[in-house]
N, C-alpha and C positions, 0 to 999 in steps of 0.2 A: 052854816057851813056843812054841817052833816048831811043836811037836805039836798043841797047841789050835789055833791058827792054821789048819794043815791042814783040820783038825776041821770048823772052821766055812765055810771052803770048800768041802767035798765036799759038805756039808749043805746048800748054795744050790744046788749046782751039780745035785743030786738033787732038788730043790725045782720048780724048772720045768722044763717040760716041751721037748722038741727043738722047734728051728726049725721041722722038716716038719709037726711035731704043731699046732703055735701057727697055722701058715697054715692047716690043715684047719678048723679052729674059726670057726665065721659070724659076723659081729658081732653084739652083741648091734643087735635092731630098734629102732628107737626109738617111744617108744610117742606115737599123734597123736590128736590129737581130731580127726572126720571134719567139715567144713565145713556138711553139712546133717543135720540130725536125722531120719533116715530116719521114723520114727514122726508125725512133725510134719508131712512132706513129707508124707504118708499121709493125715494129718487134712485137710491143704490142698488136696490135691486132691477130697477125698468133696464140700469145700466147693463147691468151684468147680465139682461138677456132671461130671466127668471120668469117674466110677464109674457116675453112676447114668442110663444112657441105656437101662436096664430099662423105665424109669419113662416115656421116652417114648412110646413107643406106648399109654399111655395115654390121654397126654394131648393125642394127635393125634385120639383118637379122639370128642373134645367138639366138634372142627371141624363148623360148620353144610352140611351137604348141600342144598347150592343146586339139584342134581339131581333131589331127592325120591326119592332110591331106597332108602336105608336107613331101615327101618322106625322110629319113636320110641321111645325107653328103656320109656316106660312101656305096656302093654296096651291103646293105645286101638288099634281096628281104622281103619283109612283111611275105610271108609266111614261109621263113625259122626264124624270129624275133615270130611268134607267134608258130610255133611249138617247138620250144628252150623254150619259156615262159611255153608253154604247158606242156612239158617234165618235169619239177620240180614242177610238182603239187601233185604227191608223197612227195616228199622230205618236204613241204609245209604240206600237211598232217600232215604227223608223225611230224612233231614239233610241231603244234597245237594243236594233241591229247594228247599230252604231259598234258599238261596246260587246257583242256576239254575244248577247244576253237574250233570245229569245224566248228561252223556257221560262224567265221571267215575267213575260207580258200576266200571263194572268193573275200573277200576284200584284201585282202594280194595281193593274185593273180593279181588283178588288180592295187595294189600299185608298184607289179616288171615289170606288162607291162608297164608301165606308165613309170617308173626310167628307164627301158631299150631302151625303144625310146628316151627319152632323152639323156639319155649317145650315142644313135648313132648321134642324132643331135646336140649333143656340143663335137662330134667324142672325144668320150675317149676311147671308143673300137679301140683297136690296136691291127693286126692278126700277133701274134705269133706261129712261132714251134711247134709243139705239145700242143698246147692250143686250141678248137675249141669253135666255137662261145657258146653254150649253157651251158660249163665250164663257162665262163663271165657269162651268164645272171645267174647262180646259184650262184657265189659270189654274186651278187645281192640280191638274193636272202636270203642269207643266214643273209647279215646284216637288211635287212627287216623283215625277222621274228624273230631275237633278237629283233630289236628296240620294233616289237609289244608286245613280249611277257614280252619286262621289261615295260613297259606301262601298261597292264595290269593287272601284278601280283603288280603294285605300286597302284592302284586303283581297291579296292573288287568292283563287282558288284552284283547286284540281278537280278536272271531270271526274264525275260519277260513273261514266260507262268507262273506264279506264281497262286496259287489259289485264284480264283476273290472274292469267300466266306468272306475271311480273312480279316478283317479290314486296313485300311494301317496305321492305328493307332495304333495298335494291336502291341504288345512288342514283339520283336525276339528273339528267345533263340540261339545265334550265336553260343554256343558250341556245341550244338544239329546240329546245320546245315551249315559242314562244307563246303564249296564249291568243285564242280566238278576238281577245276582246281589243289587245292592242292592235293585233294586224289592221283590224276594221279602223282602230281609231288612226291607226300611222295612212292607212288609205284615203282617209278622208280628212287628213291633213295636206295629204298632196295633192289631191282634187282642190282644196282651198288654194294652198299654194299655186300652183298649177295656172287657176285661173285669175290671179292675185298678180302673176306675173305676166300674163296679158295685156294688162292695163292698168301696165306703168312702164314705163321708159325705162330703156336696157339702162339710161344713168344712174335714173332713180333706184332701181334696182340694186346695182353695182355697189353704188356711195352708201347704201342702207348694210347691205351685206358686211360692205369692209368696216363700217362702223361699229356693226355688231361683234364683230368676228376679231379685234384687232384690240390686244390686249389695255388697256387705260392708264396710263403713269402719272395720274394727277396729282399734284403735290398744292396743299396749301396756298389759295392766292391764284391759282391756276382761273386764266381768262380762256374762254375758246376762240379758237382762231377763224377763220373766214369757211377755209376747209372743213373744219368738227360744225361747225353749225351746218352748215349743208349736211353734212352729212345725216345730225340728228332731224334735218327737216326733211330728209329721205327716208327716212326710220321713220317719222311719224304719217309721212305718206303710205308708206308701207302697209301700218299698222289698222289704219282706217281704211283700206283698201283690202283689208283681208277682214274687219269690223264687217262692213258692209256684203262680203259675198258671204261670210258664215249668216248674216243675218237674211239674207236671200236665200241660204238653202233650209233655212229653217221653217220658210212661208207653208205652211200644208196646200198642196195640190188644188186641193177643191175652191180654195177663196178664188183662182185662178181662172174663174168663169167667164169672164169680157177680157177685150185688152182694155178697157177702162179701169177694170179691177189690178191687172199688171202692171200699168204705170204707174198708181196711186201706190200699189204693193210695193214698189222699186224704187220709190220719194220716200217711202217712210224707211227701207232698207237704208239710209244714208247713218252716219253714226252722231253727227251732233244736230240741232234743230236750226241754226245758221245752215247749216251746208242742203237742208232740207227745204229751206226759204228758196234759198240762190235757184235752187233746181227748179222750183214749183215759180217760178216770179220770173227769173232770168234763160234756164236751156230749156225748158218743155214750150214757155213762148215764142223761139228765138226771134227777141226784138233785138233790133241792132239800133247804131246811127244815137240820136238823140233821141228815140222812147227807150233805148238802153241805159243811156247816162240819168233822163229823168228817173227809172228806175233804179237803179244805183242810188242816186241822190233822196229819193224816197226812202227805200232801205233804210240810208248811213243816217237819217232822223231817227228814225223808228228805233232803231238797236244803238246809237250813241257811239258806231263806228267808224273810223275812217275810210272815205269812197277807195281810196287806194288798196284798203285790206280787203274790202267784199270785190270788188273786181279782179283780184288776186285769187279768190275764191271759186268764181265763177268755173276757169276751165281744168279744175280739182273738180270740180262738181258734177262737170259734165264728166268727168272721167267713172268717177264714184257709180252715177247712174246710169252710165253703159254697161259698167259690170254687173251690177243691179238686176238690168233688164235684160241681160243676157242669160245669167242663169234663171230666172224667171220662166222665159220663153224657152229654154229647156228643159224646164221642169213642167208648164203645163204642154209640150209635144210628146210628153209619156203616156196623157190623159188617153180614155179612150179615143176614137176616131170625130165620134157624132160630139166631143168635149172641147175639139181641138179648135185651136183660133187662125186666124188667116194671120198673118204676121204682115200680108200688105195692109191692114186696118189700119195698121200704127199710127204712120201718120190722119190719117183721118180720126183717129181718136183725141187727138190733140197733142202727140208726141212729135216732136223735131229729130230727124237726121242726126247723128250725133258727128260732130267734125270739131 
């Protein structure tokens, strides 16, 4: 018994290892989860833009050059950008004078070179088809000088050469001194007017006036009667009939170069794209008889309306494009002499008598 006993102590005691040995030995580490997902941090950062400051210098480089020194993205040379600018300084005019804003032109001016270099350097100009460059820069232009001229008919001003005698205390009699800008605009209101009432009917006139003019006691439930409806479709003749001559004096002079370019310039002066069809299909061919109704019947496919509305049309239409073409041929008889068209071409250009 004593001898097992032994046994099993020498057996332990060879079992582990010496003290010095046991201290040598490192604890085991304890194993930790690290508090940020290295991979995740990673992701978070590409987010927030921390990585990619490659990508800046790019996008410094869409910054508009107020300077004008860096060339535009796309291949327009400078001087064909400044003679396109150039070219609608007519058109810039006559809108100005409209509104007795002349001293303006040059600020305008230098507001569409300025918008049209930038439009080539944030490349919005795109070369289409039958579009050329200086078309672009007069759209430009054209909402530039609305923007100025509702700006300035929204705030009256007083001239700067005013008389220095006059106290600036001194009371103004405003009805006495109407502005430059309105007279122009009240003149070329009744120039519209004017020729607006040429071509239409003393009725149509009449029935539109009294409608407008003739105070409305509509109560709830209220049906129009036979009379209010004419009326308002005298108002709308009206309306479309001064549509189209504003849109006729608006044409710049120079497109006015054939009477091929006049007639086409005088179809597209119409206000809806129906009434622009009837003209170009139905009055500039005058077909009568049956190539009329087959065309009519043509038409009322194509647009999904009835032959009785588009033939209804027709002699609006013709009305439309005689006023059209009237101021038209007024407008290029300004041109110079060697500019001027013969007015008997018409019909040989393919334009009908209008009756």
């Amino acid at each position: 018994m004593f001898i097992v006993l032994l046994l099993i102590w020498e057996t332990r005691s060879l079992s582990r290892p010496p003290q010095c040995e046991r201290q040598k030995v490192p604890p085991t580490a304890p194993i930790s989860t690290p508090l940020v997902d290295n991979h995740h941090r990673s992701r978070m950062v590409k987010m927030m833009g921390l990585k990619s400051r490659e990508l800046q210098p790019q996008i410094q480089n869409i910054s508009i050059d107020v300077a004008l020194d860096r060339p535009p993205v796309p291949d327009i040379p400078i001087d064909q950008l400044m003679l396109a600018v150039e070219g609608i300084r007519p058109f810039v005019k006559a809108r100005l004078l409209r509104i007795g804003r002349i001293d303006d032109i040059d600020d305008v001016m230098q507001d569409v070179r300025v918008a049209a270099w930038e439009g080539l350097a944030k490349q919005r100009y795109r070369q289409m088809p039958g579009v050329t460059f200086g078309a672009w820069v007069q759209g430009i232009a054209v909402h530039l000088c609305a923007d100025h001229i509702r700006r300035t008919l929204a705030h009256p001003w007083m001239p700067l050469n005013a008389d220095p005698d006059v106290s600036p205390v001194a009371p103004v009699d405003f009805a006495a001194t109407e502005s430059s800008e309105r007279i122009a605009e009240h003149e070329w209101a009744v120039e519209v007017l004017t020729t607006v009432r040429q071509h239409v009917t003393a009725e149509t006139w009449e029935m539109a006036v009294a409608c407008l003019t003739t105070p409305s006691h509509r109560q709830p439930g209220h049906k129009a009667g036979w009379d209010e409806r004419k009326g308002w479709q005298a108002v709308t003749v009206l309306r479309q009939t001064a549509a189209t001559v504003r849109a006729a004096m608006d044409v710049e002079p120079v497109t006015l170069s054939s009477m091929a370019a006049i007639i086409a310039a005088a179809v597209c002066c119409l206000p809806t794209v129906l009434l622009q069809v009837v003209a170009e299909r139905l009055v500039l061919t005058g077909v009568r008889g049956a190539d009329r109704a087959a065309k009519v019947t043509e038409l009322s496919e194509e647009t999904g309306l009835r032959k009785s509305y588009i033939e209804g049309r027709i002699t609006h239409a013709r009305r439309l494009y005689g006023a059209a073409l009237e101021v038209l041929e007024h407008t290029a008889s300004k041109q110079p002499a060697s500019q001027q068209i013969d007015s008997n071409t018409l019909v040989s250009a393919g334009a009908q008598p209008m009756s």
